[in-house]
C-alpha positions as CSV (number, residue, x, y, z in Angstrom):
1,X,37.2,-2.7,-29.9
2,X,38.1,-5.7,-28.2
3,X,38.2,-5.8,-24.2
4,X,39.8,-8.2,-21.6
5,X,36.5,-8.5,-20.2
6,X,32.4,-9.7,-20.6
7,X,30.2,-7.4,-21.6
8,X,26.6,-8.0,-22.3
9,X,25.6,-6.6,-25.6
10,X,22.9,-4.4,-26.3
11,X,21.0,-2.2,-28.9
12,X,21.5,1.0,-29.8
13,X,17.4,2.0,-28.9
14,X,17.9,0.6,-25.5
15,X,21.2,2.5,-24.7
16,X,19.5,5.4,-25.6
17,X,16.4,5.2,-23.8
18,X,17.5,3.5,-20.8
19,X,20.1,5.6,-18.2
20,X,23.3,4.3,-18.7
21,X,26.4,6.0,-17.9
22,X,29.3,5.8,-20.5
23,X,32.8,4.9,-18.8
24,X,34.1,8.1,-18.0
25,X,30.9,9.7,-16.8
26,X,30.6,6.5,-14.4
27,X,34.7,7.0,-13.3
28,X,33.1,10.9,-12.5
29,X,30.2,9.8,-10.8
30,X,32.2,7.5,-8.7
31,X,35.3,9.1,-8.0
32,X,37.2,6.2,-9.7
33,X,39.6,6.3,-12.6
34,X,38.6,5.0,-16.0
35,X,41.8,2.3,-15.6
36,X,40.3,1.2,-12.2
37,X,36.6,0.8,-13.2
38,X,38.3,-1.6,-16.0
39,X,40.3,-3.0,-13.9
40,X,36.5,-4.1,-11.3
41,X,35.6,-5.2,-14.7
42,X,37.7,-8.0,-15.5
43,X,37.9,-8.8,-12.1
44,X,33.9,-9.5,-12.2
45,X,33.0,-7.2,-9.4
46,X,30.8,-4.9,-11.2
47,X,28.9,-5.3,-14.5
48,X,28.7,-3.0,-17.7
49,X,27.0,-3.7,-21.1
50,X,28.1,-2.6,-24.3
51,X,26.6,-0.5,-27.3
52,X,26.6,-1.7,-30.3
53,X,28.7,1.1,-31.0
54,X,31.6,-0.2,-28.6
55,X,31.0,2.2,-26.2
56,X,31.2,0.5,-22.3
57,X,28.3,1.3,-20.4
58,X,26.4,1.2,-17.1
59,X,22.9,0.7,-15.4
60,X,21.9,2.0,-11.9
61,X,22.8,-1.1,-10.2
62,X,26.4,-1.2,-11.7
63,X,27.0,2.4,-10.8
64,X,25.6,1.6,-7.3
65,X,28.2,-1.2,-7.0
66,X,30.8,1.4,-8.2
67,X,30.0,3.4,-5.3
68,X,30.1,0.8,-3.2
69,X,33.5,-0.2,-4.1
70,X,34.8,3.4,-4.0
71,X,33.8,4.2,-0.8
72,X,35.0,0.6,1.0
73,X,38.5,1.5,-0.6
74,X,38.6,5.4,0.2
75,X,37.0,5.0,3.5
76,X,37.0,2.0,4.7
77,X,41.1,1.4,3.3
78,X,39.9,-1.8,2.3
79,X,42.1,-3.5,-0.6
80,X,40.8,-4.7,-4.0
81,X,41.1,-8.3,-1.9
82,X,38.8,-7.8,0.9
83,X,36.8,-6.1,-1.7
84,X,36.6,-8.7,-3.7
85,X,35.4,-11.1,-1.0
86,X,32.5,-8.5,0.3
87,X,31.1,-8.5,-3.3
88,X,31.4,-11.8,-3.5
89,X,29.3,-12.6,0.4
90,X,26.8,-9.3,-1.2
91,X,26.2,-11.5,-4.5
92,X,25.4,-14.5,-2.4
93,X,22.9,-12.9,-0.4
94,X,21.3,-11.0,-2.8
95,X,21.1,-14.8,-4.9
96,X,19.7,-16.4,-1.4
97,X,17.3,-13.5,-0.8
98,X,16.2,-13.9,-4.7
99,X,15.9,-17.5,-4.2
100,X,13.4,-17.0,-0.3
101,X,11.4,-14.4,-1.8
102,X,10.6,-17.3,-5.0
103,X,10.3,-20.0,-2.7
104,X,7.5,-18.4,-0.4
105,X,5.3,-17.2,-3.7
106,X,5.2,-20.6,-4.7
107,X,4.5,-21.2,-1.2
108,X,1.3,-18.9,-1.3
């Protein structure tokens, strides 16, 4: 199946012994439809991997980011714009936090 979007690849074994959510366990878990947890992925604000077997699916920290979008839209009545920008200012600072915690082990 071809999709609209990036998905990393991965084994079979790893799905399997890893917790990933497929697609529509994830759109439970969230409270999201399957359509809008497509549509995060092709606008880059959440990442999902992909058996080898086609099937879409997700790791903690992508189901994590799917609850974090869910709620800023439910209950914040944020739109898919501000949301957008928030991920992006969270990605940043996760990447500058990354990037101070390297920077003072070199520095020890």
């Amino acid at each position: 199946m071809t999709y609209h979007y990036e998905l990393t690849c991965i084994s079979e074994s790893v799905a399997s012994e890893s917790s990933f959510c497929e697609l529509a366990e994830a759109a439970d878990l969230c409270g999201l439809h399957p359509e809008m947890i497509e549509e995060l992925l092709r606008g880059h604000l959440v990442r999902a991997y992909q058996s080898q077997g086609g099937t879409i699916l997700f790791d903690h920290a992508g189901i994590s980011r799917l609850r974090q979008i869910s709620h800023l839209r439910e209950h914040e009545q944020m739109s898919l714009r501000v949301i957008r920008y928030i991920v992006g200012l969270l990605d940043s600072l996760d990447s500058r936090e990354a990037e101070l915690r390297e920077l003072r082990e070199r520095l020890r």
